[in-house]
C-alpha positions as CSV (number, residue, x, y, z in Angstrom):
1,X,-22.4,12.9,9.4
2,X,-21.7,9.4,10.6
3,X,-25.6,8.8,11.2
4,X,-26.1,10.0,7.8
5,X,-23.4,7.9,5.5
6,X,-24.3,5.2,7.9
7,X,-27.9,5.2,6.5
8,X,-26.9,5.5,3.3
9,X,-24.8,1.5,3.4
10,X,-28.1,0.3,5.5
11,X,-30.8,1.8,2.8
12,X,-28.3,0.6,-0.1
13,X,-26.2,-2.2,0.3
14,X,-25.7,-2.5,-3.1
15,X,-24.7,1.6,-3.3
16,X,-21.8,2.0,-6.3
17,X,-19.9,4.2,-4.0
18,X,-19.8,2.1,-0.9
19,X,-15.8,2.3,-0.5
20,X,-15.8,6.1,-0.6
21,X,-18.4,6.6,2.2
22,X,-16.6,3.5,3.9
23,X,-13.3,5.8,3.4
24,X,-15.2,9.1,4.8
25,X,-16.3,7.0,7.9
26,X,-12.8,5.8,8.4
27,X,-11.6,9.5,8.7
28,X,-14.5,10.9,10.4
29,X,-13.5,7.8,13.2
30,X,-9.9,8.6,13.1
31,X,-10.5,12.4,13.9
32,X,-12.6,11.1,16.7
33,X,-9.5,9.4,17.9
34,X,-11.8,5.6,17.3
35,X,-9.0,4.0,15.7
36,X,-10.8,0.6,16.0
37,X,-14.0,1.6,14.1
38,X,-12.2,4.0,11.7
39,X,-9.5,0.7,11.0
40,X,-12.5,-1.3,10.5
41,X,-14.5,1.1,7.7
42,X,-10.7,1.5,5.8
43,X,-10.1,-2.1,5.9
44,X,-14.1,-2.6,4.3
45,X,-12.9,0.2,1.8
46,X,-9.8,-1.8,0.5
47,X,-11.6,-5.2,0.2
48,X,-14.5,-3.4,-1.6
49,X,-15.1,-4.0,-4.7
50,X,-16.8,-0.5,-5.6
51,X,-13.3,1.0,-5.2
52,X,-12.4,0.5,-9.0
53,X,-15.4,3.2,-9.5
54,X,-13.1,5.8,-8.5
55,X,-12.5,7.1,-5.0
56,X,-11.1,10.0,-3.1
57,X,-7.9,7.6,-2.4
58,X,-5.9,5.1,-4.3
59,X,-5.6,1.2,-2.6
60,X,-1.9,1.9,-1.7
61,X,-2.9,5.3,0.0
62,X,-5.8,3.1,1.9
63,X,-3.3,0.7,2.5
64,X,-0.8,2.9,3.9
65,X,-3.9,4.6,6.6
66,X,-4.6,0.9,7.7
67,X,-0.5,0.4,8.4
68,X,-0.4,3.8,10.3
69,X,-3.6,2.8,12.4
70,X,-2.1,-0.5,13.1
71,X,0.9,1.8,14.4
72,X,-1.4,3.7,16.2
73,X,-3.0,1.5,17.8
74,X,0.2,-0.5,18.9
75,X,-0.2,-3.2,16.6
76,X,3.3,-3.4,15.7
77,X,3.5,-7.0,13.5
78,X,0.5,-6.0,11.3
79,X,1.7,-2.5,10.8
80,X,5.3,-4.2,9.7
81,X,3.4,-6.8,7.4
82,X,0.7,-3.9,6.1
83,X,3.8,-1.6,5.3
84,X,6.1,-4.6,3.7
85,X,3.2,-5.3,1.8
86,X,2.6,-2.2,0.5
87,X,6.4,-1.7,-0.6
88,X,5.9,-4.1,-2.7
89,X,3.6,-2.7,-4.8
90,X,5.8,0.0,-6.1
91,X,7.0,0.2,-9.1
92,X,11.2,-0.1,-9.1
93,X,12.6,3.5,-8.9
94,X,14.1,2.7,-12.4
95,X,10.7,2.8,-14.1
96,X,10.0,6.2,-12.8
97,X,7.8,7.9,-15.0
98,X,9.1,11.6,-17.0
99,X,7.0,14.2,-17.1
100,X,6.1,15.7,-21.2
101,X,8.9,18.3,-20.5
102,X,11.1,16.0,-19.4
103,X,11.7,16.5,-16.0
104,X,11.5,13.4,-13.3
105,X,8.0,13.6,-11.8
106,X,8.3,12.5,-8.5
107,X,5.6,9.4,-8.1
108,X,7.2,8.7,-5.0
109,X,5.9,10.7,-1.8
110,X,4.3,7.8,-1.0
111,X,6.7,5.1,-1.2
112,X,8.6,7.9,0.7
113,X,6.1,7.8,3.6
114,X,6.2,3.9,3.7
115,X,9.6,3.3,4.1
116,X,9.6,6.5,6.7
117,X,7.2,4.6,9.1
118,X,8.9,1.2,8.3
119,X,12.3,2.6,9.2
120,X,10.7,4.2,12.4
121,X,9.3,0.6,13.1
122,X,12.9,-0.7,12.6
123,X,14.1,1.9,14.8
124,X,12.1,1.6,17.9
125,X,11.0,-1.9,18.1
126,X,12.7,-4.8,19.2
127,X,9.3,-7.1,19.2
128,X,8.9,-7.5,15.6
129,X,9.3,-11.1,14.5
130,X,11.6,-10.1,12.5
131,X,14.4,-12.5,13.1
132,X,16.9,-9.7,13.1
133,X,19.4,-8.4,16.0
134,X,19.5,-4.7,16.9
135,X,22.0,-3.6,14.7
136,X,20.5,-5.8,11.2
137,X,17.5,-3.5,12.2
138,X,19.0,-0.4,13.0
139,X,20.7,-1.0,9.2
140,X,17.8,-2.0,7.9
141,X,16.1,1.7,9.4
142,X,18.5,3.5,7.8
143,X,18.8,2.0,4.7
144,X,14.6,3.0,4.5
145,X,14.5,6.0,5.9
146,X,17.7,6.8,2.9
147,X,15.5,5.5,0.9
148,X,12.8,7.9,2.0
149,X,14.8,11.1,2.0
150,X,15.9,10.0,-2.0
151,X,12.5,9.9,-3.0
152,X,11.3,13.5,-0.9
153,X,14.1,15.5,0.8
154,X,11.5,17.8,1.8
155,X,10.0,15.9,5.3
156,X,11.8,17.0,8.2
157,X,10.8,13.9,10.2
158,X,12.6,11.2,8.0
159,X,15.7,13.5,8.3
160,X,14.8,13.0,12.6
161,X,14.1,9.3,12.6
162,X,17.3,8.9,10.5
163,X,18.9,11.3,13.4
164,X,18.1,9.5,15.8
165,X,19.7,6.2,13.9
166,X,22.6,7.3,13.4
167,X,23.1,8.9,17.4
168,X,21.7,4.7,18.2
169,X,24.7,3.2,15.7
170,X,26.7,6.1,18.0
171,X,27.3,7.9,14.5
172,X,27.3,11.2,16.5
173,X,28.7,13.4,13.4
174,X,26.3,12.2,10.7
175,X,23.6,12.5,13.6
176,X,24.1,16.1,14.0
177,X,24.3,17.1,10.5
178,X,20.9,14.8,10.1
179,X,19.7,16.9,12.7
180,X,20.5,20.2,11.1
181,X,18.6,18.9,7.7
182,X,15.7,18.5,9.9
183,X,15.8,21.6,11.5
184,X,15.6,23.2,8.4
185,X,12.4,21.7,7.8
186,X,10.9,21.7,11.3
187,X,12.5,24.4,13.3
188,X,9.8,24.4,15.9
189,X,9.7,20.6,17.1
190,X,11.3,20.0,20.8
191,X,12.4,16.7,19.9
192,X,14.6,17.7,17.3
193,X,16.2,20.4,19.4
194,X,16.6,18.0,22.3
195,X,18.2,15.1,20.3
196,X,20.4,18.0,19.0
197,X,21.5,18.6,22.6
198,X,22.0,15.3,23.5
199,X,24.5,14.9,20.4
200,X,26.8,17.6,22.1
């Protein structure tokens, strides 16, 4: 597959769906666990301008790949600046959009995600230039990762990271019920039952 898509940009480099086969790469390369080439074919996909003719993923979804590959790879500043970047293309909660029935559509899951990985980021890393002690971050982590649960109460890992906060701020009570929240949603991850057992 990558031979093939990679003939198709050499034989056309003019081709009117060059960001989608640049997005395919990306993912193929990410499976392979090449986070360096598969950054490299997501970043060409976001600066392409043949992404307006309609592709598998929005430019804040290709966005948000590029922050969690910068996580991956350790590349803590740029995933911080990717992910900063990215919240501020969101539309204010405020202006959420209502479905024809009226109900609240929620356009949010991925603002959700954002602030998730930008709260874990918070969380665990001390080497951002961020200009903030431990405990301005550790406020700022769970101010997002609130902010994360609000807009999708249904992923068990914001209810860990925010856990795991809260046992940090030594918040042991609001760590545990966190905790149980998450449970409910991932019974089957170690961690979760591990931080619970450090809690009592």
């Amino acid at each position: 597959a990558i031979r093939a898509f990679q003939q198709v940009l050499y034989t056309d480099s003019n081709f009117p769906r060059r960001a989608e086969v640049h997005i395919r790469l990306g993912f193929i390369y990410k499976q392979l666990l090449d986070y360096k080439s598969s950054l490299k074919h997501f970043l060409r996909s976001y600066n392409d301008s043949t992404l307006a003719n309609g592709c598998t993923l929005s430019r804040q979804e290709i966005l948000f790949i590029i922050g969690r590959l910068y996580e991956i790879q350790g590349y803590l500043q740029q995933a911080y600046d990717t992910y900063e970047k990215l919240i501020s293309t969101f539309a204010p909660p405020e202006q959420t959009v209502s479905s024809p029935n009226g109900e609240q559509r929620n356009d949010h899951k991925l603002e959700a995600k954002v602030l998730r990985q930008l709260g874990w980021l918070y969380y665990y890393s001390g080497d951002l230039q961020t200009g903030q002690d431990k405990e301005q971050r550790l406020k700022k982590a769970i101010h997002s990762l609130e902010t994360s649960i609000k807009y999708d109460n249904t992923c068990g890992i914001s209810f860990y990271y925010l856990g795991r906060c809260y046992a940090a701020c030594k918040k042991h009570t609001e760590a545990f019920f966190t905790y149980r929240n998450c449970v409910d949603k991932l019974d089957q991850n170690a961690d979760v039952w591990c931080s619970i057992g450090y809690e009592l």
